[in-house]
C-alpha positions as a printed NumPy array, in Angstrom:
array([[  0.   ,   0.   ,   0.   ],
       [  0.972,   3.806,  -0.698],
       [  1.385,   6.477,   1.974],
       [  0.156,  10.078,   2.386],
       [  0.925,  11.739,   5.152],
       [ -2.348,  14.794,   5.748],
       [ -1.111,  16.952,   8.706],
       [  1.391,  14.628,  10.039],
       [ -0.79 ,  11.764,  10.187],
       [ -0.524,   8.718,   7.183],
       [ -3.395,   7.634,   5.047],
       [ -3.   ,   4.483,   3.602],
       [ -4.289,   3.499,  -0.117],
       [ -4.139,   1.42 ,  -2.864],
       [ -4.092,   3.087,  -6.25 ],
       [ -3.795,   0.901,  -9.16 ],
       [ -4.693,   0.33 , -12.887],
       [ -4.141,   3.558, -15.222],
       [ -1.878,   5.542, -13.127],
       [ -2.264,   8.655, -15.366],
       [ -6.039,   9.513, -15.419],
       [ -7.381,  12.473, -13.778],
       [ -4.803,  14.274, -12.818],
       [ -4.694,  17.985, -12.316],
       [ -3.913,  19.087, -16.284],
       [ -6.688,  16.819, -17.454],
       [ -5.186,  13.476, -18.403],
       [ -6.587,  10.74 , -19.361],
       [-10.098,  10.077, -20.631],
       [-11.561,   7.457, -18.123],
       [-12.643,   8.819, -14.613],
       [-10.721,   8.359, -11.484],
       [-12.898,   5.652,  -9.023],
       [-12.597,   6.51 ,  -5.424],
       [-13.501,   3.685,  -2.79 ],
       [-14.561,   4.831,   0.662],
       [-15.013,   1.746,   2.962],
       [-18.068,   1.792,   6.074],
       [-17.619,   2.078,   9.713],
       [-14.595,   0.323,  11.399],
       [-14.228,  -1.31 ,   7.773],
       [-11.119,  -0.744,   5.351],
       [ -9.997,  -1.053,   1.722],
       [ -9.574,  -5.082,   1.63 ],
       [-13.517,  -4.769,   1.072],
       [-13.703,  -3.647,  -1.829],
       [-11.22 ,  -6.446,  -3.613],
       [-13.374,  -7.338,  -5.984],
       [-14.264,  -4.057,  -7.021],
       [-10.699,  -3.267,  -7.498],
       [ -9.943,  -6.567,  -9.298],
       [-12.581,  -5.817, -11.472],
       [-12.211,  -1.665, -12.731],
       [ -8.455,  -1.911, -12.027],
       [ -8.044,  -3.181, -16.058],
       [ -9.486,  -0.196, -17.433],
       [ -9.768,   2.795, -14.772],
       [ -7.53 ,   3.832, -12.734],
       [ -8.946,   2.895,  -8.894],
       [ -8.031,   4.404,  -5.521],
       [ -9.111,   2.213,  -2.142],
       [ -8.049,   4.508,   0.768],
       [ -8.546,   3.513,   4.684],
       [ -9.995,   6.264,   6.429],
       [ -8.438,   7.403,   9.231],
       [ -8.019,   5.453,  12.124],
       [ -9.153,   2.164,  10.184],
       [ -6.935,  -0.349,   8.59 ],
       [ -3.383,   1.044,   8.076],
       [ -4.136,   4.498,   7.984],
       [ -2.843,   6.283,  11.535],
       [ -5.129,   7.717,  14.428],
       [ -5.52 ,  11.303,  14.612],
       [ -5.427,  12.225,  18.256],
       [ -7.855,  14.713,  19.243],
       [-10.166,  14.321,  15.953],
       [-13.561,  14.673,  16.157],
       [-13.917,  11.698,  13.784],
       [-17.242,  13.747,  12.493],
       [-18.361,  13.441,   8.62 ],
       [-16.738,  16.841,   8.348],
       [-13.513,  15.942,   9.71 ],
       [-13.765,  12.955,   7.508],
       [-14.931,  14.831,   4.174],
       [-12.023,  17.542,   5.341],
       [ -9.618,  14.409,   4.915],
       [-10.654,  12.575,   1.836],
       [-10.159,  16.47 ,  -0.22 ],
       [ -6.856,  16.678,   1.235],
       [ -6.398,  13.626,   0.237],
       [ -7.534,  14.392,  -3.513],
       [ -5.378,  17.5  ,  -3.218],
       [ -2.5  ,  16.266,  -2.004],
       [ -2.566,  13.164,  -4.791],
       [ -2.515,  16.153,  -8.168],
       [ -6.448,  14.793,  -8.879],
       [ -8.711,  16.748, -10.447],
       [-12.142,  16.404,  -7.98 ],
       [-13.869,  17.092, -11.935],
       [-11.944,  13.341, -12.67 ],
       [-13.018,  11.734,  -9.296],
       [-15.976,   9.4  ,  -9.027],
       [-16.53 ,   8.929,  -5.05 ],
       [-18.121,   5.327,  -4.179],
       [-18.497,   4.745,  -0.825],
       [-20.112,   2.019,   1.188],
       [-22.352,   2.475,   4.284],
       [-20.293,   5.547,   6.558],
       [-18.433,   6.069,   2.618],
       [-21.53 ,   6.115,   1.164],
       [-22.318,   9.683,   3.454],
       [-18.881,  10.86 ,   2.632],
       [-19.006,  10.137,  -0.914],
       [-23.043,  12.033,  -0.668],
       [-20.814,  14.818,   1.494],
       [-18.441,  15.375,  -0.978],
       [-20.146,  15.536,  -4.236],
       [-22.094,  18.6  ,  -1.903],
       [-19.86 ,  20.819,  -1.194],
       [-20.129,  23.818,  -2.793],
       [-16.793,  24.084,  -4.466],
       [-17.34 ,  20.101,  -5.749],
       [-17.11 ,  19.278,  -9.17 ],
       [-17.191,  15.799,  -8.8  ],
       [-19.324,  14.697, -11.758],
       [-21.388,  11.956,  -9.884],
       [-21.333,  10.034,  -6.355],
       [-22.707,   6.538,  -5.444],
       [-23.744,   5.326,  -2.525],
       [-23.29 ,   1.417,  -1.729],
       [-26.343,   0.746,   0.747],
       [-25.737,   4.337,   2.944],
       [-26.16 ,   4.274,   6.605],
       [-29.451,   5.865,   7.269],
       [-29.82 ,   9.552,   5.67 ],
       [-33.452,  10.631,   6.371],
       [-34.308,   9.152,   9.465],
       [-37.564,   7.86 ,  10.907],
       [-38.086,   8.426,  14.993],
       [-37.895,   4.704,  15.186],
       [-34.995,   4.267,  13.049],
       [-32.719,   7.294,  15.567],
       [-34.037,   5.786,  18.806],
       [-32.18 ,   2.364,  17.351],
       [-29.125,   4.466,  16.446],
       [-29.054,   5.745,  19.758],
       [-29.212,   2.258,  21.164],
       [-26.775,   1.003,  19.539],
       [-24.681,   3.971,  20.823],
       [-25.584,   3.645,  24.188],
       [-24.771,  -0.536,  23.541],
       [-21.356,   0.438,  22.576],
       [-20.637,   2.069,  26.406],
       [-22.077,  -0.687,  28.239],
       [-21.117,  -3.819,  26.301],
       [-18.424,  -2.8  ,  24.314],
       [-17.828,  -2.112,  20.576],
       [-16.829,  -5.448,  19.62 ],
       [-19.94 ,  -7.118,  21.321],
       [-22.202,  -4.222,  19.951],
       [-20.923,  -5.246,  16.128],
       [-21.658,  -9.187,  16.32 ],
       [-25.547,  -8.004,  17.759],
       [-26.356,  -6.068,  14.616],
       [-24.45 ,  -7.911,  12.573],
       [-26.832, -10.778,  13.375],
       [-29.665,  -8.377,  13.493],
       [-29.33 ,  -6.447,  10.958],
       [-26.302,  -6.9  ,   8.655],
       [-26.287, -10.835,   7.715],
       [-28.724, -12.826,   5.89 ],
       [-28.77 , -16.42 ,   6.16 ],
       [-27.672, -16.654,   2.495],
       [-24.601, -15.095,   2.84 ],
       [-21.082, -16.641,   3.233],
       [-20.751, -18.509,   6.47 ],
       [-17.249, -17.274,   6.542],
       [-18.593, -13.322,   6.221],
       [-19.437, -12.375,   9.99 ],
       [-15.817, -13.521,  10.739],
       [-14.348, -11.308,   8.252],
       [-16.027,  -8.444,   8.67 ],
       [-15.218,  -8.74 ,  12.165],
       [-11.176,  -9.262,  11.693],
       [-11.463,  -6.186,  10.105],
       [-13.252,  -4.463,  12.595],
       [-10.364,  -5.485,  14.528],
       [ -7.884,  -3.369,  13.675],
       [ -9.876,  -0.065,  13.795],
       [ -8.665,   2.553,  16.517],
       [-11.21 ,   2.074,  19.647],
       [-11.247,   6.18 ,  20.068],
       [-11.975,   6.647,  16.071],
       [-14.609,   3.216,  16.217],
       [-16.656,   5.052,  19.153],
       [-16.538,   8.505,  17.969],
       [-16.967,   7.991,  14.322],
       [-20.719,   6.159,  15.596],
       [-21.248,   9.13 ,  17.371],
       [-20.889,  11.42 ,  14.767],
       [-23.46 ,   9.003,  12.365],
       [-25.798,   9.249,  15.002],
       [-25.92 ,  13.431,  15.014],
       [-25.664,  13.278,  11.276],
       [-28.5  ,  15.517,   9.202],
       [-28.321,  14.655,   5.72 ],
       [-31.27 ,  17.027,   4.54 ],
       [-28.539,  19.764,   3.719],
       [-26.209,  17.584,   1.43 ],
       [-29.408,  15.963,  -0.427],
       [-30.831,  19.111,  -1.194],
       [-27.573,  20.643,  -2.026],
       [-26.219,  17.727,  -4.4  ],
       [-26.5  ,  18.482,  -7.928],
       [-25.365,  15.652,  -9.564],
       [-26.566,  12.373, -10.045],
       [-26.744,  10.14 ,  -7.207],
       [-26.627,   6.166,  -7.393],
       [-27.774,   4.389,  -4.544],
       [-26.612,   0.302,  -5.054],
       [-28.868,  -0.649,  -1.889],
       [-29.278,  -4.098,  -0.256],
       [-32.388,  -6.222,  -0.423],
       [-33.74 ,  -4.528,   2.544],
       [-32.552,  -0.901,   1.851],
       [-31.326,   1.781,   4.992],
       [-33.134,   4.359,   3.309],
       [-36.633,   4.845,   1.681],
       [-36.324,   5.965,  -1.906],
       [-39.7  ,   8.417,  -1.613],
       [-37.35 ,   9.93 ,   1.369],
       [-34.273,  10.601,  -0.807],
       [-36.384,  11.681,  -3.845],
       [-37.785,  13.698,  -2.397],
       [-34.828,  16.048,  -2.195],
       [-32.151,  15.073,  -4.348],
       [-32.727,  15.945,  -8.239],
       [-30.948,  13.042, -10.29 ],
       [-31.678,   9.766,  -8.544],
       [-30.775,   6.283, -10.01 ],
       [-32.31 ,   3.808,  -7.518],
       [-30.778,   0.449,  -7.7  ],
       [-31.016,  -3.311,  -4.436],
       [-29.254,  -6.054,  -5.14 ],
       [-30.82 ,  -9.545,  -4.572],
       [-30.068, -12.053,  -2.098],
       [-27.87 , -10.448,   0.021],
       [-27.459,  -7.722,   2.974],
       [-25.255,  -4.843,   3.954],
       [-22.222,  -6.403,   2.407],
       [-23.454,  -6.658,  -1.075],
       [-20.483,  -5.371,  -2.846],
       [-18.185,  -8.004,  -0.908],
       [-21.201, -10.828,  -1.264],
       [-23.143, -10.178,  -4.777],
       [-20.378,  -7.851,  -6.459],
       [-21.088,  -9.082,  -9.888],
       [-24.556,  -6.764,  -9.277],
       [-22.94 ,  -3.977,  -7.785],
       [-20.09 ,  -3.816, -10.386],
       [-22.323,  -4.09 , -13.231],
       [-24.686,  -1.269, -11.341],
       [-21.492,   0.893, -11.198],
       [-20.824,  -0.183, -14.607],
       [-24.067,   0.938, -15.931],
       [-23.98 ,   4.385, -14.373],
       [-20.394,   5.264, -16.073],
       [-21.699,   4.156, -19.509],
       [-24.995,   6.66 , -19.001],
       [-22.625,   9.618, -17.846],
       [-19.412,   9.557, -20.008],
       [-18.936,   8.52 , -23.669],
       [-15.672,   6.46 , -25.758],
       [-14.816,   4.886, -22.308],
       [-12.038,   2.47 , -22.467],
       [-13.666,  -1.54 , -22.007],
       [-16.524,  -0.252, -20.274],
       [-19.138,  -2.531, -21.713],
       [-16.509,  -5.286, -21.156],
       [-16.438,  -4.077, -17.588],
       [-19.579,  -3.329, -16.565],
       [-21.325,  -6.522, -18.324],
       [-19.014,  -9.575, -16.937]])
C-alpha cells in the first residue's frame, strides 16, 4: 500500500490500474474511481471491485483514518466533516482533479461520498452510494441508532458489532465465513476513532447535502434498503435507484457481480468512448 501523510498523520491506499487519469492538467479520458469503505471497515472490502475496474480505470481504495493502516488522529472529532475535510486533502494532495473523481463509498463512505459531491466548491461529476447508513431518518430508526450507541458504552464495541451484525447486517444466504471477516477487520480499527466515528453518524442531518447535491446520485442498496427511496427523492434531483438480490449490507463483498455491473451501468450513461466499459460493466 501507498502512503500520504495529511497533517502529520498517514493515510494508507491502494491506487492501481491507469496511473495517469485524472490528474490535475486533465489526463486521461476514463474517470478516477474513489472507494470509501463503512464504519470500522477498510480497503480489503472492496477487492473485488478493485480486481474488477483496475483493467481499465484507474482505482483508488483509501482507509480512512483510524481504520486499517491508515494512523489515528489524536484529538479528531472523527465527524463526517472531519472525515470529508480528509478525503479532499487527500484528492489534493494526490494532483487529482475532484472534476476526474468518481466517489463510491459504502455504508459511513456512502455519506462521505453524498458529502463530498455537496460541497459547494465540488465538481465531482457523480457520487454513489453502496447501501448508505441511514440519511433521512424515521423516529424509530434514531431511537435504534441511539441504542446502539448507548450498547457500545455498556457492552463494548466489539460485542455491539456481532448483535447487529446478526440483526441487521447478515442474511442467512450469505457466506458462512462473512461475519468472521467483517469482524477481523473491525479489529484493527482505533477504539477512540470506532466510538466517535458512531457518534458522529448518530448526530448526522443529511437534509442539507441531499438538497444541495446536484449531480446524479446512485444508490446500489441491499435487499432490505437503509433508506426509503420516496425519502431521498424527495430532495435530491438526479436519482438512479438500484437493491441487489439475495444479500445484505455487504453486497459489494457478497453479490459484487450486481454492484459492479450497477457501477458499470452508471459510467456508460454519464461519459462517452470509455475504455472496455461494456466489457467491464457486463461480466
Amino acid at each position: 500500500m501507498h502512503r500520504l501523510l495529511i497533517d502529520g498523520a498517514a493515510i494508507a491506499y491502494i491506487d492501481s490500474g491507469n496511473a495517469e487519469g485524472g490528474n490535475a492538467e486533465g489526463a486521461g479520458l476514463a474517470p478516477v474511481l474513489l472507494f470509501i469503505h463503512g464504519w470500522t471497515s477498510d480497503h480489503s472490502t472492496f477487492a473485488r471491485q478493485l480486481a474488477h475496474f483496475a483493467p481499465h480505470y484507474r482505482t483508488i481504495c483509501v482507509d480512512l483514518p483510524g481504520h486499517g493502516e491508515s494512523d489515528p488522529v489524536t484529538g479528531a472529532a472523527y465527524d463526517i466533516a472531519f472525515y470529508t475535510q480528509r478525503l479532499s486533502a487527500f484528492i489534493a494532495a494526490l494532483g487529482l482533479a475532484q472534476s476526474s473523481i468518481i466517489p463510491i463509498g459504502h455504508s459511513l463512505g456512502g455519506l462521505l461520498a453524498l458529502e463530498l459531491a455537496a460541497r459547494p466548491d465540488a465538481a465531482h461529476p457523480l457520487a454513489i452510494l453502496i447501501d448508505p447508513a441511514p440519511l433521512i431518518r424515521s423516529p424509530s430508526v434514531q431511537r435504534s441508532l441511539a441504542r446502539t450507541q448507548q450498547m457500545i458504552r455498556e457492552v463494548g464495541r466489539r460485542r455491539t458489532q456481532q448483535i447487529l451484525g446478526d440483526k441487521v447486517f447478515f442474511r442467512r444466504t450469505d457466506p458462512p465465513e462473512l461475519p468472521d471477516d467483517v469482524q477481523r477487520i473491525a479489529a484493527r480499527t482505533d477504539e477512540e476513532a470506532a466510538i466517535r466515528t458512531w457518534d458522529a453518524i448518530v448526530g448526522y442531518q443529511a437534509e442539507i447535502a441531499l438538497k444541495n447535491v446536484a449531480v446524479p446520485l446512485l444508490f446500489i442498496n441491499a435487499d432490505r434498503p437503509q433508506n426509503r427511496e420516496e425519502d431521498i427523492r424527495a430532495l435530491v434531483k438526479t436519482l438512479h435507484w438500484g437493491r441487489t438480490i439475495g444479500t445484505g449490507h455487504f453486497n459489494h463483498m457478497v453479490m459484487p457481480d450486481q454492484v459492479n455491473a450497477m457501477i458499470g451501468d452508471m459510467l456508460r450513461q454519464h461519459f462517452d468512448g470509455l475504455p472496455g466499459l461494456q466489457d467491464s460493466s457486463l461480466s
